[in-house]
C-alpha positions as CSV (number, residue, x, y, z in Angstrom):
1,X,201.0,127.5,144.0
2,X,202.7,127.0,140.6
3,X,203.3,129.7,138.1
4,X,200.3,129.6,135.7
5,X,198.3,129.0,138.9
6,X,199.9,132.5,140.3
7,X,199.4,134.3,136.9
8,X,194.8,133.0,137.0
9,X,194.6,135.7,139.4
10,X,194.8,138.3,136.9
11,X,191.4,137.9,136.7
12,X,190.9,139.6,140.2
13,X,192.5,142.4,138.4
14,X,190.4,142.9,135.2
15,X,187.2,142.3,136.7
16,X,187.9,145.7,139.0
17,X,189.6,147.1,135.8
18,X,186.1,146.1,133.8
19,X,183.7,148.0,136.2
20,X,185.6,151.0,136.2
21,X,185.8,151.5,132.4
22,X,182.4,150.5,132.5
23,X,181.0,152.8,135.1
24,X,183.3,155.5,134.2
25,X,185.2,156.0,137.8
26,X,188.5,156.5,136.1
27,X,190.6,154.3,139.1
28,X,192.4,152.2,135.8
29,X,195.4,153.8,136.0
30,X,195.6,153.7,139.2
31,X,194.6,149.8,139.8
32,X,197.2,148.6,137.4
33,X,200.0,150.8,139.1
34,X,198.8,149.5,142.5
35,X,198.9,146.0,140.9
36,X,202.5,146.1,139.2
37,X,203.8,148.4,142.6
38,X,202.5,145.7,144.9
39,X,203.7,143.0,142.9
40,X,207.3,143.4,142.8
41,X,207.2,145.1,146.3
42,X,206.0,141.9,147.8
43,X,208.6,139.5,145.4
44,X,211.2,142.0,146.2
45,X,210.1,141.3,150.2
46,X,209.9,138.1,150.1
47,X,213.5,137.4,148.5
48,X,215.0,139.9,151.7
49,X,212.8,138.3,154.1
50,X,214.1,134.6,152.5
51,X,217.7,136.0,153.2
52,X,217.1,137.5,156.9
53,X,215.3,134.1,158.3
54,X,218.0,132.1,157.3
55,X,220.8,134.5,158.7
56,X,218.4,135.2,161.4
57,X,220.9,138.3,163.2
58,X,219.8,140.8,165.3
59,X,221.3,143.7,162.8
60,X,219.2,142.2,159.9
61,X,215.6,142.1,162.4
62,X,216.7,145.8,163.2
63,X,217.0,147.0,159.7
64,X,213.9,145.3,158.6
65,X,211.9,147.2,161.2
66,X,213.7,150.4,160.6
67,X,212.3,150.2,157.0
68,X,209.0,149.6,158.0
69,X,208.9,152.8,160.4
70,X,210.6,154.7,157.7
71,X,208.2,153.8,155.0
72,X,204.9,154.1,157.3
73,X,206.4,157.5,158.6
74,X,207.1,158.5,154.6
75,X,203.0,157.3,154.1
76,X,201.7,159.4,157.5
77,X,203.2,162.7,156.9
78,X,201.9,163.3,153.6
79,X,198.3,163.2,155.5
80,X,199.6,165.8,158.6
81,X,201.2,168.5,156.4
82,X,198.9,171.0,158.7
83,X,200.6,170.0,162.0
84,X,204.4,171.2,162.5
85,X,206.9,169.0,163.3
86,X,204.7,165.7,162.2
87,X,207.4,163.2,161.0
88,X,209.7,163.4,164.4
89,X,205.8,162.9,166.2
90,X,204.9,160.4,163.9
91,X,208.4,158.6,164.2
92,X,208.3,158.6,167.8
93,X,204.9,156.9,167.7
94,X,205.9,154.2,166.1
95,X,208.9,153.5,167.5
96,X,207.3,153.8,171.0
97,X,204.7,151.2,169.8
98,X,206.8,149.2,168.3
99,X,209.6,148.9,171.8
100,X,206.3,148.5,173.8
101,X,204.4,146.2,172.3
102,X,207.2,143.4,171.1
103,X,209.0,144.1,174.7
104,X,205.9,143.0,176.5
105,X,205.9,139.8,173.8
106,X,209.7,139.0,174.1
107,X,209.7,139.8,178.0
108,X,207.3,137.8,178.7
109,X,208.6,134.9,176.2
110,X,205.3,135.0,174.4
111,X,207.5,134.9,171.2
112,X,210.9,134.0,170.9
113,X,213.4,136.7,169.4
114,X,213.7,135.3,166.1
115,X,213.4,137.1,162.7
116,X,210.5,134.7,161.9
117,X,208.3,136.1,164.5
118,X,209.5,139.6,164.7
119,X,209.3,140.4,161.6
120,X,205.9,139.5,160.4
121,X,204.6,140.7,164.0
122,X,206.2,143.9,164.0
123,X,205.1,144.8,160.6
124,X,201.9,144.0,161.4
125,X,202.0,146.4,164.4
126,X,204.0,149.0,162.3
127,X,201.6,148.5,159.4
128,X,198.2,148.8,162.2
129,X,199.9,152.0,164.0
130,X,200.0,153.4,160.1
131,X,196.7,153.2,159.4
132,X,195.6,154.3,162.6
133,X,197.5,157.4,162.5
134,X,196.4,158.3,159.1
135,X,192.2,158.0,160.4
136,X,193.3,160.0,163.5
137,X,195.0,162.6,161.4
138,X,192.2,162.8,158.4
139,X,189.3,162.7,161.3
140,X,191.8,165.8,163.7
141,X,192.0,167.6,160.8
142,X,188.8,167.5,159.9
143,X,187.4,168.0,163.4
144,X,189.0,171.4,164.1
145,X,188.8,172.9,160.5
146,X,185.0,172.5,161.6
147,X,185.3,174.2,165.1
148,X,187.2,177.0,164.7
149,X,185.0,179.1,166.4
150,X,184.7,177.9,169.1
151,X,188.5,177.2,169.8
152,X,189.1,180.3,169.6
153,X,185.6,181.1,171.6
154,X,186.9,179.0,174.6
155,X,190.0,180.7,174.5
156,X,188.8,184.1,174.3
157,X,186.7,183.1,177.2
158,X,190.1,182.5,179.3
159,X,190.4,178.5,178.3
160,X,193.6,176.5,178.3
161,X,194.7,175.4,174.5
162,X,194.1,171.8,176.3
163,X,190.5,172.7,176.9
164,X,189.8,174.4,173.7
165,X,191.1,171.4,171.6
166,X,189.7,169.0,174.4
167,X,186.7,167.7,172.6
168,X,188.0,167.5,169.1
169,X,191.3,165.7,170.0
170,X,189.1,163.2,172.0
171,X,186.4,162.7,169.3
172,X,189.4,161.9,166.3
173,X,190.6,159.4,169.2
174,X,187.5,157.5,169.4
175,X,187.2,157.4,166.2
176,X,190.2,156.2,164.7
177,X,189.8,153.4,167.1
178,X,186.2,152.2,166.1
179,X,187.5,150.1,163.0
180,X,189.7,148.4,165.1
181,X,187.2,148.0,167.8
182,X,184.2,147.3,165.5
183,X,186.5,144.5,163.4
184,X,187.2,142.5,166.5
185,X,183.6,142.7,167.5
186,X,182.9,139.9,164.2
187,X,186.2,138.4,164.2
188,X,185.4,134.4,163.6
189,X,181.7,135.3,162.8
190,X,182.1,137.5,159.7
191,X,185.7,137.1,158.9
192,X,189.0,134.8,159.7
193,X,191.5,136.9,160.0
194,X,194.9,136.5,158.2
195,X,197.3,135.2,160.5
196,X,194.6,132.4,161.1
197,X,194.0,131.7,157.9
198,X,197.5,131.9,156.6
199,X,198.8,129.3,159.5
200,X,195.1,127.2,158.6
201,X,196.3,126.5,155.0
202,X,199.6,126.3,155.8
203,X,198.8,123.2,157.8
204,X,198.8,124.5,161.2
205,X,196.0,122.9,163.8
206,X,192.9,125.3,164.2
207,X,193.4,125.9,167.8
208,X,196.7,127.0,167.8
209,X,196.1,129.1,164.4
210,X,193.6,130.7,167.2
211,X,195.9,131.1,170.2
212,X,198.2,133.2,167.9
213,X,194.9,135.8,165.9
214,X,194.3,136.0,169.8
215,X,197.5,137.6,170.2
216,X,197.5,139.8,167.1
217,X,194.4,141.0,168.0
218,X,195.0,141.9,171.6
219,X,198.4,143.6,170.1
220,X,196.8,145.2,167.6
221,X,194.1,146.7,170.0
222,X,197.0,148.2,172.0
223,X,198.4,149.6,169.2
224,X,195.5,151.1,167.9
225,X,194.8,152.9,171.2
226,X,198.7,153.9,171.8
227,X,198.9,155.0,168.2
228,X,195.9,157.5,168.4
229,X,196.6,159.0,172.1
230,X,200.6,159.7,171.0
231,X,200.2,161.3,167.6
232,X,197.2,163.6,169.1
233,X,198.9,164.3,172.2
234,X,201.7,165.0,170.7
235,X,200.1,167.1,167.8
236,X,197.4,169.3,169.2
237,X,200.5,172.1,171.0
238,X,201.9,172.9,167.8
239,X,198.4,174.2,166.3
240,X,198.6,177.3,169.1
241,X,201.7,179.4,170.0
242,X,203.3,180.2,173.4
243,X,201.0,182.7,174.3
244,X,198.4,179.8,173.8
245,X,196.7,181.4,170.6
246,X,195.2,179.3,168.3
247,X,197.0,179.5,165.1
248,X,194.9,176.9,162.6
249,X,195.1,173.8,161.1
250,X,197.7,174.7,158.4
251,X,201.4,176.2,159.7
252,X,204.7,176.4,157.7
């Protein structure tokens, strides 16, 4: 793709930029930060990532995915302000994700342990267990600020904090998961998913462009689930004290 080539797509940009003037939703501002943020972001990427495939060190594949965890853990928390102690839980998440899912790849030799594959794998994985977190949180959230009553009913009535929160921890599980689930449903029918189509135009043979969405699907699916079950798991204790009283969705 040559430069003037590159710069044509600025019409993907005004015609968003066009309909909100037009209809009056007041999202300009906030497309053209978006636009200019993600820009240099990705050339500012892309000139690191350039560096750490040709060095190709271990140290450089660790720092890489230490960023990503940082800045998905920096994205998460602002959502989970109400639970106490939510970056350590959040961080733990994604690090336990993260070691499970690319030790199951690289044990197994389903990917060599090269910066070429890790990378771009685990920051798909990193960037999945992100958004993940942030529907469970938003949906938790939600989901107990609406049954207050009767967690605090069930406890009254001599129920563990486990069984009080039982129902609304389960129902934010499922569904945070349902995108994920529901995507992979129409995957090839409605959609071809990135990594496919990436590998596709880059010249790669349709089959094996397959094999590997296969694989990013399948991890993703894990991740989703893992992602979910940890941060709610982990979460739900800290909304009731030691004496198991429930103490609300928002703490200090």
């Amino acid at each position: 793709m040559t430069i003037l080539q590159l710069s044509l797509t600025i019409i993907f940009i005004i015609i968003p930029l066009v309909l909100s003037a037009y209809l009056k939703l007041g999202l300009e501002k906030d497309i053209v930060i978006a636009t200019i943020r993600s820009t240099i972001q990705l050339f500012i990427v892309g000139y690191i990532l350039t560096f750490v495939f040709e060095g190709n060190h271990p140290i450089y594949i660790l720092l890489m995915i230490l960023l990503m965890i940082t800045a998905a853990t920096q994205n998460i928390i602002k959502k989970g302000k109400g639970i106490k102690g939510i970056t350590w839980k959040i961080v733990v998440t994604l690090v336990t994700v993260e070691v499970i899912t690319m030790g199951i790849m690289l044990g197994f030799h389903i990917i060599p342990f090269e910066a070429r594959y890790v990378i771009p794998i685990s920051g798909m994985v990193i960037g999945n267990s992100m958004v993940l977190s942030l529907l469970f949180l938003n949906r938790f959230l939600s989901e107990i600020r609406n049954n207050d009553e009767q967690i605090e009913l069930i406890l009254s009535l001599g129920g563990t904090n486990k069984q009080a929160i039982h129902r609304s921890l389960l129902s934010a599980i499922k569904s945070s998961m349902i995108p994920t689930i529901e995507s992979q449903k129409t995957m090839g029918l409605v959609q071809l998913p990135g990594m496919m189509s990436g590998q596709i135009i880059g010249g790669a043979d349709p089959i094996v462009a397959v094999q590997f969405q296969l694989l990013i699907l399948f991890l993703l699916l894990t991740a989703a689930t893992l992602s979910s079950v940890m941060v709610g798991f982990l979460s739900y204790p800290t909304l009731f004290n030691e004496k198991e009283q429930y103490l609300g969705e928002y703490q200090k």
